[in-house]
TORDRENPA-523352 format. One record per residue: x, y, z of N, C-alpha, C, O in turn; residue in one letter. Coordinates in steps of 0.1 Angstrom, whole numbers, plus 5000, padded with zeros to 4 digits. Last residue first. Example, Ala and Ser with C-alpha at 12.3 -4.5 7.8 and 13.67 -1.06 7.14 Angstrom:
2
512849785071513749895071512950005079513450115080S
513249435078512349555078513249675078514249675085A
END
This chain:
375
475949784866475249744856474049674860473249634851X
477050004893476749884887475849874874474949954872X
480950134884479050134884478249994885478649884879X
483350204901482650094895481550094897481050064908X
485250474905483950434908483850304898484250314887X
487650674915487350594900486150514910486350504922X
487551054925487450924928487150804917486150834910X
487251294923488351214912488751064914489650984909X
484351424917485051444926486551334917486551314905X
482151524897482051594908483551554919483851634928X
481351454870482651494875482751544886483751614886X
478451254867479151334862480651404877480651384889X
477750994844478251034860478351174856478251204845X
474150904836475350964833476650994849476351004861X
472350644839472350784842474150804841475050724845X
471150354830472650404835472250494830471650484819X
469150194812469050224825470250234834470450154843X
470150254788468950294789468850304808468650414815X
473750394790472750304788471350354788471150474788X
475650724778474750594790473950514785473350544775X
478250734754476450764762476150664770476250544768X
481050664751480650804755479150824756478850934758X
480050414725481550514734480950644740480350724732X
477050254727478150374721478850434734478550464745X
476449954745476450084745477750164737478950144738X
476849704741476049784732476049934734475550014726X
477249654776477449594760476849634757475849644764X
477349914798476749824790477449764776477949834767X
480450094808479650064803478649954797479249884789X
481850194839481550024832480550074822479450104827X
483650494842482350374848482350304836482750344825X
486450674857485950584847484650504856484450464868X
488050984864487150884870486450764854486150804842X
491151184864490151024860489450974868489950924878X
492551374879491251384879490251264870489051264870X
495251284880495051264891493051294891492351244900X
495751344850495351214859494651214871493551144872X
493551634838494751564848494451444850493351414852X
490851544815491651634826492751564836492751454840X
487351464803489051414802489651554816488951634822X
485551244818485651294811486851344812487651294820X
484750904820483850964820484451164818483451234817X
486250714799486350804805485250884808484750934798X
485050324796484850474789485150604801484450604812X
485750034794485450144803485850284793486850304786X
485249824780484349814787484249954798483349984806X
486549794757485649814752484449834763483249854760X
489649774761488949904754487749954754487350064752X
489349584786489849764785489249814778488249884782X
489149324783488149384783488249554782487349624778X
491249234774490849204760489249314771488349374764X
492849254801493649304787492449344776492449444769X
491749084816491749264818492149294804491649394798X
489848864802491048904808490749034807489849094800X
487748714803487348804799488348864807488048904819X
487648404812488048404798488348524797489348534791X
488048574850487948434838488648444823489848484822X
487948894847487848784855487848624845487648614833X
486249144843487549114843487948974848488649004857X
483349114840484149164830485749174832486449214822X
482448914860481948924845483048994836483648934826X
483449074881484248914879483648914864484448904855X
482249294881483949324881484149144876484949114867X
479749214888479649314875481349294873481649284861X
479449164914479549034901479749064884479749004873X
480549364924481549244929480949154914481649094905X
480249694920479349544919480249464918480949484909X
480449974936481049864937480149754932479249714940X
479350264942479150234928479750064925479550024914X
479350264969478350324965477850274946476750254941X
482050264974481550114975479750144969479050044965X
483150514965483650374961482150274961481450234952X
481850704983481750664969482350564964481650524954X
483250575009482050595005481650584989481250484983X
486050555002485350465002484050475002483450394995X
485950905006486950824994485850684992485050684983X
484950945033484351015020484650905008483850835003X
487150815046486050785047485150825038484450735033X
489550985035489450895040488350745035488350655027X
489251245048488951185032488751065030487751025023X
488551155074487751175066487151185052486051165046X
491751155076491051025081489451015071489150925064X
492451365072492751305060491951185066491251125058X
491151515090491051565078491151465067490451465056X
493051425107491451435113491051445099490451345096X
495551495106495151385105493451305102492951195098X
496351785101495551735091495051565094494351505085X
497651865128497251925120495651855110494451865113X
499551605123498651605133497551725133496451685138X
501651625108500451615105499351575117498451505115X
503651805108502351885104501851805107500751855112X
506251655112505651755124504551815124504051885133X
506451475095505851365108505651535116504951535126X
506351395065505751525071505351495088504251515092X
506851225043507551245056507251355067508051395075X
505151295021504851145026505751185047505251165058X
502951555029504251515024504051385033503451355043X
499651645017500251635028501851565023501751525011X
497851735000498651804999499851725012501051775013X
495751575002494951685008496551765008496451865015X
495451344987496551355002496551485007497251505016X
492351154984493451284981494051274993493751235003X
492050774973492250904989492551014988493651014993X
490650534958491450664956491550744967490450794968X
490150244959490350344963490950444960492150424958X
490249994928491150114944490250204944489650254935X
489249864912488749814928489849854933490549794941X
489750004889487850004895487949884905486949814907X
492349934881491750104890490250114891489650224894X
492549694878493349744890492749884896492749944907X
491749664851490949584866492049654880491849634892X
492649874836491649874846491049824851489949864857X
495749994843495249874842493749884849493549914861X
496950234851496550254839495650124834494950124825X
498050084878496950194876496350224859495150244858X
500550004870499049894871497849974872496749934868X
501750154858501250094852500350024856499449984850X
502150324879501750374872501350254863500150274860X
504250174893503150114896502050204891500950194896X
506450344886506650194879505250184882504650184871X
506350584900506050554885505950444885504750434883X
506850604930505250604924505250554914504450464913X
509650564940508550504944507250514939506450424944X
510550724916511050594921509850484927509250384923X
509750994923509850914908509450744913508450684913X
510451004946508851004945508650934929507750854925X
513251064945513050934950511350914951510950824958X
513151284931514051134920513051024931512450924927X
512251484943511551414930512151284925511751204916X
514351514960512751404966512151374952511651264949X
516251584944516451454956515451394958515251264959X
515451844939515751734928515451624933514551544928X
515151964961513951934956514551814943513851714939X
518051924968517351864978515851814968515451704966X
518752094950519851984947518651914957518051834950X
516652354938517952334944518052184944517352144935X
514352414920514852514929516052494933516752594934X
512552244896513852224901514452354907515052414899X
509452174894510452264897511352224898511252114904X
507351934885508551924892509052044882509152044870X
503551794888504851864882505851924892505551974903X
501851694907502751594888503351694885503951664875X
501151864927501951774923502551664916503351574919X
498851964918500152074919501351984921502452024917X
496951754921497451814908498751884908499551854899X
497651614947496351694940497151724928498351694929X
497551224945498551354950496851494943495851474937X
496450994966496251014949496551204956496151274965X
496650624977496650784978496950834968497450764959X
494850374980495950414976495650594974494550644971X
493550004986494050144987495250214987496350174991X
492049724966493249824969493249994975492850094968X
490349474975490049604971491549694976491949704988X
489349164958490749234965490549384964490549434953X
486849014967486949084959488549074967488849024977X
486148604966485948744973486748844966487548784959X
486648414951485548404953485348504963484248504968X
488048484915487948524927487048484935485948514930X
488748294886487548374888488048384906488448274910X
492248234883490848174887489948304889490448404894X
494648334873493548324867492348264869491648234859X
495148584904495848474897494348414882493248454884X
496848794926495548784918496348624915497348564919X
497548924951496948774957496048714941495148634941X
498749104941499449064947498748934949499348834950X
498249354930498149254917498849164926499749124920X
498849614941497549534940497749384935496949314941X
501249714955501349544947499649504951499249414958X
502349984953500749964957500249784946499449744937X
505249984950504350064964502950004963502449964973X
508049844942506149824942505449874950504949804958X
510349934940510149854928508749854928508149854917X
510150154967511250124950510750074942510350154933X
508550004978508150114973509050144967508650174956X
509549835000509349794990508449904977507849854968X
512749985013511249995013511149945000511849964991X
515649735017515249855016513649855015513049745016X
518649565028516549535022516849695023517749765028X
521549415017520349505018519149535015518649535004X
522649075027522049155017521149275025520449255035X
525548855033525048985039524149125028524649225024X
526448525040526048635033525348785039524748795049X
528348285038527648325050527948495039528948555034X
528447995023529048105026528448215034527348165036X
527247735010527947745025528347865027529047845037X
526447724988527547714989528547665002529647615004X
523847884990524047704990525247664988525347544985X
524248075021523748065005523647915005523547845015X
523048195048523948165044523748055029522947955030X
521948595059521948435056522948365050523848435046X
521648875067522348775067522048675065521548635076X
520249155061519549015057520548925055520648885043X
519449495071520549395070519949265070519049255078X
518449785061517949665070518949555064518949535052X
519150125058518349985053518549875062518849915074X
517650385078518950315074518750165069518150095077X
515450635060515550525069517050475068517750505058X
515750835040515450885049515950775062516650815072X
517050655027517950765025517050825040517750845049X
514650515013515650535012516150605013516350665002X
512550365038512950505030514150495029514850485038X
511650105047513150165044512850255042512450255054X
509149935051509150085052510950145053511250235061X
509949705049509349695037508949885042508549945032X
511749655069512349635060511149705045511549745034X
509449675092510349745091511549765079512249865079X
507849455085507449565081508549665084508549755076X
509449225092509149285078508549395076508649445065X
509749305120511249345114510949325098511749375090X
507249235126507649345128508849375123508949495121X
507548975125506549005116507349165115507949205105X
510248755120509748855129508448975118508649035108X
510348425107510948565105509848655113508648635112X
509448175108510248235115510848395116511548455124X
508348055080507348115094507848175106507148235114X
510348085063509148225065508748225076508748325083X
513448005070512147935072511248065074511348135084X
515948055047515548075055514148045053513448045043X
517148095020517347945031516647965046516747885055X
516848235003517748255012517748135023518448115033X
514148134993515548174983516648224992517548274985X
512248145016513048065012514448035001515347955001X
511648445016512748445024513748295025514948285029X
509348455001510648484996512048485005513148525002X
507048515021507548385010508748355009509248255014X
506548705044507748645042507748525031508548425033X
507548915014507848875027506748815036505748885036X
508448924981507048904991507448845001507748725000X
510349164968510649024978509249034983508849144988X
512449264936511149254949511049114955511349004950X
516249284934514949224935513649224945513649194957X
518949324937517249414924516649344921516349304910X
520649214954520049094942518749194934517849144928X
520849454968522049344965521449234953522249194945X
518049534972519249564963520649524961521449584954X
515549384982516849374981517649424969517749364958X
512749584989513649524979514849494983515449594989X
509249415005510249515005511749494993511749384988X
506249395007506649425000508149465006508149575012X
503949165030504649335026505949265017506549165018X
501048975040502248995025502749135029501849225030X
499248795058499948895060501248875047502048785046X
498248545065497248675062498048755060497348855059X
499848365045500048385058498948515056498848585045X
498848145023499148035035499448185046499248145058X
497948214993497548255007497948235020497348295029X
500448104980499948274979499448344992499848444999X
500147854982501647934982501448054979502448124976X
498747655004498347754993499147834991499047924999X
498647545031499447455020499147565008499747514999X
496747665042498047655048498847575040500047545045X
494147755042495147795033496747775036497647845032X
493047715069492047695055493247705046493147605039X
494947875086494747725083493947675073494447585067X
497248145077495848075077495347905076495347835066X
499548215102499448155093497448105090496648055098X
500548395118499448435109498948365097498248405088X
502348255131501248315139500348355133499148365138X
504648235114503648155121502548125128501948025131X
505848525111504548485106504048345106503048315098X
505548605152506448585140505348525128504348475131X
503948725170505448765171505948735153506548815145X
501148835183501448785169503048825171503448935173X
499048875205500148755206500448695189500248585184X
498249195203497349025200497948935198497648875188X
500749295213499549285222498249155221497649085229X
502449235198502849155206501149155216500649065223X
501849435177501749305178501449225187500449165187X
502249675192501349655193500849495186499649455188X
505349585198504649625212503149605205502449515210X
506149625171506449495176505449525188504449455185X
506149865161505249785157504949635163503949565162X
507550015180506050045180505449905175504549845181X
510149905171509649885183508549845188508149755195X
510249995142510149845145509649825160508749735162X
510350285145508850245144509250075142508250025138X
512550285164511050305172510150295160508950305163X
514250235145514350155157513050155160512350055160X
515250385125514350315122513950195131513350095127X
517550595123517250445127516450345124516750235121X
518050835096517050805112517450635108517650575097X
519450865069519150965083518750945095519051025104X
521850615060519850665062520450795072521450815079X
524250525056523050505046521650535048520550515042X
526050515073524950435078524050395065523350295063X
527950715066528250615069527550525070528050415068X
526050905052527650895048527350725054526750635048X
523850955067523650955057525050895045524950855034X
525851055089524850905095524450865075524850755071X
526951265086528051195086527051025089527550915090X
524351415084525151445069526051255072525851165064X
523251455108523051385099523751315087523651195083X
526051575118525351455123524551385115524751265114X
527051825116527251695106526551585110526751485103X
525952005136525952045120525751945112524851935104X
526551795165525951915159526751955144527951945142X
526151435165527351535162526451675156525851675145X
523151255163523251385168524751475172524651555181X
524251085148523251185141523051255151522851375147X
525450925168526750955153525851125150526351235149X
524350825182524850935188525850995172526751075170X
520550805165522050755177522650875179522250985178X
517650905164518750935157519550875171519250885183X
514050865146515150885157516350885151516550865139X
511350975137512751055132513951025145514651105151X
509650875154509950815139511250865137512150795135X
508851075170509851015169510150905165510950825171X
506751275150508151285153509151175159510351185155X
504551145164504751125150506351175145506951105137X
503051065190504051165184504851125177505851055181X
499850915193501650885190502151035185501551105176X
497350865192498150905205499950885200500950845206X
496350825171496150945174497250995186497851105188X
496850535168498050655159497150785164497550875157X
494950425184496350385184497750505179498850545184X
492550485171493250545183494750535189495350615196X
493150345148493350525146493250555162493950655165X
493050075152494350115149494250295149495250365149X
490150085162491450095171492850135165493550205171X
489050115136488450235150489950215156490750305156X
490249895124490250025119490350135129491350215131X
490849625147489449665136490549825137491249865147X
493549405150492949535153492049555142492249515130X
494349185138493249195147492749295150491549295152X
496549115127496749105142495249075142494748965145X
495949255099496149135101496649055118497148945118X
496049545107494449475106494849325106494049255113X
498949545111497749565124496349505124495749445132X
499849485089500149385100499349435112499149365121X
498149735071498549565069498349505081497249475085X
499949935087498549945085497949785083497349715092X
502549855076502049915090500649855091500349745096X
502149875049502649745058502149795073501249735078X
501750125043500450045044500949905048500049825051X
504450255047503450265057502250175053501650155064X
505749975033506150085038504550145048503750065054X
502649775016504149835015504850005023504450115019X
500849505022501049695020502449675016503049565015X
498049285023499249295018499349495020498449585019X
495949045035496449155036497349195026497549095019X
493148805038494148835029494748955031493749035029X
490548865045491048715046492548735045493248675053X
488649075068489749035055490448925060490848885071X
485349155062486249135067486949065059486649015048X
482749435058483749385053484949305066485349365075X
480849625067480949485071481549415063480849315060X
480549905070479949805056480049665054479549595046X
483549935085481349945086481049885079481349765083X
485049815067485049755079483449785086482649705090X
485050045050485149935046484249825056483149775053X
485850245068484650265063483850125056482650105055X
488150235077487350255082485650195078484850135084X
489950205051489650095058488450085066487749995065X
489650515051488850425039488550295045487450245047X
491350615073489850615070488950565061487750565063X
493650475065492750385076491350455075490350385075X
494050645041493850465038493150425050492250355048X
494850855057494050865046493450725047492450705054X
497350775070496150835081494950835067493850805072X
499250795053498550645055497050675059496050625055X
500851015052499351025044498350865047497250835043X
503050925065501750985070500751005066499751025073X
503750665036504150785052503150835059502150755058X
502850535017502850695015502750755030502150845035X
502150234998503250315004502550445008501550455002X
498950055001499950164993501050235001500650295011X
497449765008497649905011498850005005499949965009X
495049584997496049554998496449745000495849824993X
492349305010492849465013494649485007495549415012X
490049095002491649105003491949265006491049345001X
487548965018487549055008489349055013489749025024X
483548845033485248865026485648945016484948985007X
481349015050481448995033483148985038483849065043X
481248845087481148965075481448935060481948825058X
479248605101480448645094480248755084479348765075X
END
């Protein structure tokens, strides 16, 4: 049996191709996962490693797909001029969002996973966190509320283990506005027969590291991945009414979970990936760059796991030694510049703010990946 470990995966469309090469690399190193969780495309990614697929396969998998027909469209979206326009009016999305439920269902169905009864873990089958290998994120905005799918589906009266794995990851990748949201009929305690909109759980939580934590010391690590923009993108032009549009809705989906990132039990067990510039919806370039990003990919976790001490992370975030009370005193910027360019390492107790230990060598800045040193 390989080293256990939780994986939880980050919103970001095509740039996902990033996160499987890290998974990649993971999975060398002989990592396996007890526990999943993503949101929007790392749901994807998620319910595949939670089927069964090792890494190697899910990228042959997405090598062979044309990535464009993601972008499907009924007969309303293709009326020439208005077609979009009058689908975005009436429907609430640009594309269907049929073929990537389809996709996902076909390659489910291949390791006989239909519904999350199928994923359920027996060692953990009474455990109200762990009971399904598989958590995605998506929001109802009828009730502005995040939903861990399928938990949360009992606040609707509905049975988790019943719900179609593939129609949560299709709810928990909505794009808003890109996707058409996803309909959640049920019927209340009243007796009334109801009708709520799911949308991507990347509104309220794109990268729900903080998803399997709780205050027991951990007896395997949770390692989060997550894509990290280059620089030229923290900042916002306003050229026309569309670039406003994507900034509102990149707002939406990145900021809130800026805070767990600023959290640093949460940012010395992510991954960091560059998106090498790539657009979350970019389904005609990237094939172009997939090869590229797979590699960052792989590079990304490399230095990760290079500096990773599992008993150095439970010592100082874990137990009595909450993330909160260990912050100030246990991680030191290794040096300053754009966000997106923080890297932090663990310093020794006793060690002054800003110098290495006796036996800790200095980092130095070579790339913007956050590293956990070992002590």
């Amino acid at each position: 049996m390989g080293k256990r470990a939780n994986a939880i995966f980050e919103g970001g469309g095509v740039k996902a191709v990033g996160m499987l090469g890290a998974l990649y690399e993971a999975e060398r190193r002989g990592y396996t996962w007890v526990n999943l969780a993503g949101t929007s495309a790392g749901a994807i990614i998620a319910s595949l490693a939670a089927a069964g697929y090792a890494a190697e396969e899910i990228k042959e998998m997405v090598w062979q797909l044309d990535f464009t027909l993601f972008k499907d469209k009924d007969w309303l979206d293709r009326i020439p001029f208005v077609g979009l326009a009058l689908s975005l009016w009436f429907e609430n999305g640009l594309y269907e969002g049929d073929y990537l439920e389809g996709w996902v269902r076909e390659k489910l169905a291949a390791k006989g996973i239909y519904t999350f009864k199928d994923l359920v873990l027996k060692e953990f089958e009474d455990d109200p966190v762990c009971r399904y290998k598989l958590v995605v994120t998506a929001t109802d905005v009828s009730r502005r509320k995040l939903l861990r799918l399928p938990y949360d589906l009992q606040e609707y009266n509905l049975n988790p283990d019943n719900m179609a794995v593939c129609k949560a990851v299709r709810m928990s990748a909505s794009l808003p506005f890109f996707y058409e949201p996803c309909r959640l009929p049920f019927v209340n305690a009243d007796g009334e027969r109801m009708l709520n909109y799911i949308i991507d759980g990347g509104v309220l939580s794109n990268f729900p590291v903080w998803i399997f934590d709780s205050e027991q010391v951990p007896e395997w690590p949770t390692f989060g991945f997550k894509i990290v923009e280059p620089d030229e993108y923290l900042f916002f032009k306003s050229n026309n009414p569309f670039n406003l549009f994507t900034a509102i809705l990149s707002t939406i989906l990145e900021a809130r979970d800026r805070i767990h990132e600023l959290d640093p039990k949460s940012r010395v067990r992510t991954i960091s990936i560059p998106s090498l510039g790539i657009k979350t919806t970019d389904f005609e370039n990237i094939n172009l760059k997939k090869e590229d990003l797979f590699q960052a990919g792989i590079a990304a976790a490399t230095g990760f796991f290079e500096g990773w001490n599992f008993d150095s992370f439970k010592t100082n975030f874990c137990g009595e030694k909450t993330c909160s009370k260990a912050a100030p005193d246990l991680l030191e910027p290794v040096y300053t510049g754009s966000p997106a360019q923080h890297r932090f390492t663990l310093k020794p107790e006793g060690t002054a703010f800003g110098k290495a230990g006796s036996n800790q060598k200095p980092a130095t800045p070579t790339d913007n990946r956050n590293r956990l040193k070992k002590i």
